[in-house]
N, C-alpha and C positions, 0 to 999 in steps of 0.2 A: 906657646901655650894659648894666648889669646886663638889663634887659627884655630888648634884643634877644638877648645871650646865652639868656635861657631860654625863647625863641622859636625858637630853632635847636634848643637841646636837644628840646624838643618835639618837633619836627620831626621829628628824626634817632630819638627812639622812636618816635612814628606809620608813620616806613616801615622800622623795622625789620621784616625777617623772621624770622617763629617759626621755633626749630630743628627738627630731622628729629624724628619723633615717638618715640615710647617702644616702639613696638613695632618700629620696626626694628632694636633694640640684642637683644631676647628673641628666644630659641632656638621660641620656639612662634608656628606660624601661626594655627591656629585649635584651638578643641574642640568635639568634636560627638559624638553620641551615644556618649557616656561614652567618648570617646579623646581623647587629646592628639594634634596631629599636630604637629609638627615641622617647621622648615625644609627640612631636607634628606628630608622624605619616610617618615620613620620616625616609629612609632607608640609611644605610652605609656599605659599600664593605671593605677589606684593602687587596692590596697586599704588602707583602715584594718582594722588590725589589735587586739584585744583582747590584755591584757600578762596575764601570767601570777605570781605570788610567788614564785620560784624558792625564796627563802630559807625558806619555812615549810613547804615539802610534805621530805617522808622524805625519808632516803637511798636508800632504792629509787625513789622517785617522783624525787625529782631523777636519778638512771644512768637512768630508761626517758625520761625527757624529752632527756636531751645525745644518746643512746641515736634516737631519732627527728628527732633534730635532724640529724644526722650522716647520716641517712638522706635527709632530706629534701635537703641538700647534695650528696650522691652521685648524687640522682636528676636534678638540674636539669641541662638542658639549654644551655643561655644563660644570660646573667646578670642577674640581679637588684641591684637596691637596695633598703637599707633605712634609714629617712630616722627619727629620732626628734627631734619639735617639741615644745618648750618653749617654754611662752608665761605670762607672768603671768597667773594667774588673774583674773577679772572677775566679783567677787562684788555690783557696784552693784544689781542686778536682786530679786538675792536679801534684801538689805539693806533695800529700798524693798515689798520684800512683808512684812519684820518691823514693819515701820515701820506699812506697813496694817492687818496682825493689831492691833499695838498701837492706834491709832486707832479699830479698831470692835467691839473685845473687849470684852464687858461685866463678864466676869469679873475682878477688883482682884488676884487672886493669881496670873491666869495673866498681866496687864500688868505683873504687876511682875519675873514670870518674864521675860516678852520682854524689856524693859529691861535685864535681868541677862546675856542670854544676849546683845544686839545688843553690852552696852558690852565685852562677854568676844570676840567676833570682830573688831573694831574693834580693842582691845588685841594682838590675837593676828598681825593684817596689820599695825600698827604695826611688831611686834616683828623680823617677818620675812616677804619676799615670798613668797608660798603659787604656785606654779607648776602648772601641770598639763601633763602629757605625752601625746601624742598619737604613736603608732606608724603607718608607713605603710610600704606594700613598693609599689615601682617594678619595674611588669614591661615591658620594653622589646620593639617588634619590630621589627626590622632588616634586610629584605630585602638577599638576597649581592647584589642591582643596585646596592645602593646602596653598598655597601662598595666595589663598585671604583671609587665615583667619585674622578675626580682629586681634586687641592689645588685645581687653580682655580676646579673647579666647587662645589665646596662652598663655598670664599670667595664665588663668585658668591650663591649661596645665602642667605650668610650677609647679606647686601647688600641685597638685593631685599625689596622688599615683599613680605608676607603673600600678599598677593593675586597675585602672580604665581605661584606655587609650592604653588598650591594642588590637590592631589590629584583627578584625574580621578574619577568615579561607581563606576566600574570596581573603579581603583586600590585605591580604598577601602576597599572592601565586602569587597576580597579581603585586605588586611593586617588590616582589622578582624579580619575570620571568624578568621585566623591568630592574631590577639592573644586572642581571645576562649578559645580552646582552651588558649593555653599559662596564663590567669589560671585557669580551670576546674581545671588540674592543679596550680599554686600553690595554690588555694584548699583543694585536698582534702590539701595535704601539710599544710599546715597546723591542718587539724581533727586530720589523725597526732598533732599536736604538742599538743593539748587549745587550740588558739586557735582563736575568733572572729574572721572578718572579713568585710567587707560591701565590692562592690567601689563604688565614688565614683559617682555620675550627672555629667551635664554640669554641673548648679546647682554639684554639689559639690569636682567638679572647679575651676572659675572661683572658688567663695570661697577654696579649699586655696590654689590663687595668688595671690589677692587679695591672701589677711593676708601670703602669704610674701615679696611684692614692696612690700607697705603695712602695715610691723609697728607704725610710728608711731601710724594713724590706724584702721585696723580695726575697733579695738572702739567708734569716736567716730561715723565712716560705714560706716555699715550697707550692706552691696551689697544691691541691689536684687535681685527674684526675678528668674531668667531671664525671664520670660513678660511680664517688664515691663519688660525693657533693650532698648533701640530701637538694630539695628546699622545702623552707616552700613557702604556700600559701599567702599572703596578706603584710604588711611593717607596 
């Protein structure tokens, strides 16, 4: 009796059907040369942005900074996001290169240094998680067609595979150009403001999601380079 019960059980997982995939729960259909496209037709920009010490520059340098900041606020057109990621640091790499110095250093005083310095960082990630921050501004483009669509159509939207709602040659080329211009004018309020920033490629685009939808497993599976992820057609 026991047998044939777990002969049914069998069974009944071999003809299970896999659930609806993962990408038809996310807001993103594809990305391609360095945009995000979106279900409903609207386009996304990211730059990473370089941070600034607010707390150490003068009080004149801090007023010309809030000063340009305010400026840079007054000037925008549409709206922006700014996303700040926090992720535990990931010092194994670095660890495993002390560890090599140590193994083929011939010198006894600079092995003994490593040692002193490896068992001093060891103690120090004990002590407390060491984080690193990472700045990113979301610049959005939104064509007024798409603002007026209904509720139902956007629900449809939201529904439908990837692959149905995917952006005409046309379509593209033209929200692209549009997004390209309004990041061009972000980019240069920003240097107002003494920041650096470098807008994402495609690669960098897809890893930015990666870790943000797989914060578990990221630093364990490596994403593979674009030039060597093989897309299948449909979801």
């Amino acid at each position: 009796m026991v047998q044939r019960n777990e002969e049914m059980q069998s069974k009944k997982l071999a003809k299970a059907k896999p659930g609806p995939p993962t990408q038809r729960f996310l807001d993103i259909a594809e990305i391609r040369e360095n945009a995000v496209v979106l279900k409903d037709g609207t386009l996304r920009g990211v730059f990473m942005v370089s941070s600034i010490n607010f707390a150490l520059k003068s009080q004149d340098e801090q007023q010309a900074t809030v000063q340009s900041y305010m400026q840079f606020l007054n000037g925008l057109e549409h709206s922006i996001q700014v996303v700040i990621q926090s992720r535990k640091m990931n010092i194994d790499a670095y660890m495993e290169a002390l560890k090599e110095q140590e193994r083929t250093i011939s010198n006894d005083l600079l092995r003994t240094q490593i040692v002193d310095y490896r068992a001093f960082v060891n103690e120090l990630v004990e002590l407390g998680e060491i984080m690193q921050k990472k700045f990113y501004i979301v610049v959005p483009y939104d064509p007024a067609s798409d603002k007026q669509k209904g509720f139902m159509t956007k629900v449809s939207a939201a529904i439908m595979p990837a692959s149905l709602v995917k952006l005409n040659e046309k379509k593209f080329k033209e929200r692209h150009s549009a997004l390209l211009q309004r990041m061009n004018i972000i980019q240069n309020g920003l240097v107002g403001m003494g920041l650096q920033s470098v807008m994402l490629d495609t690669q960098g685009l897809i890893e930015l999601y990666y870790t943000v939808y797989n914060p578990d497993v990221f630093d364990t599976q490596e994403l593979a380079s674009l030039s060597d992820i093989r897309v299948e057609q449909g979801f």
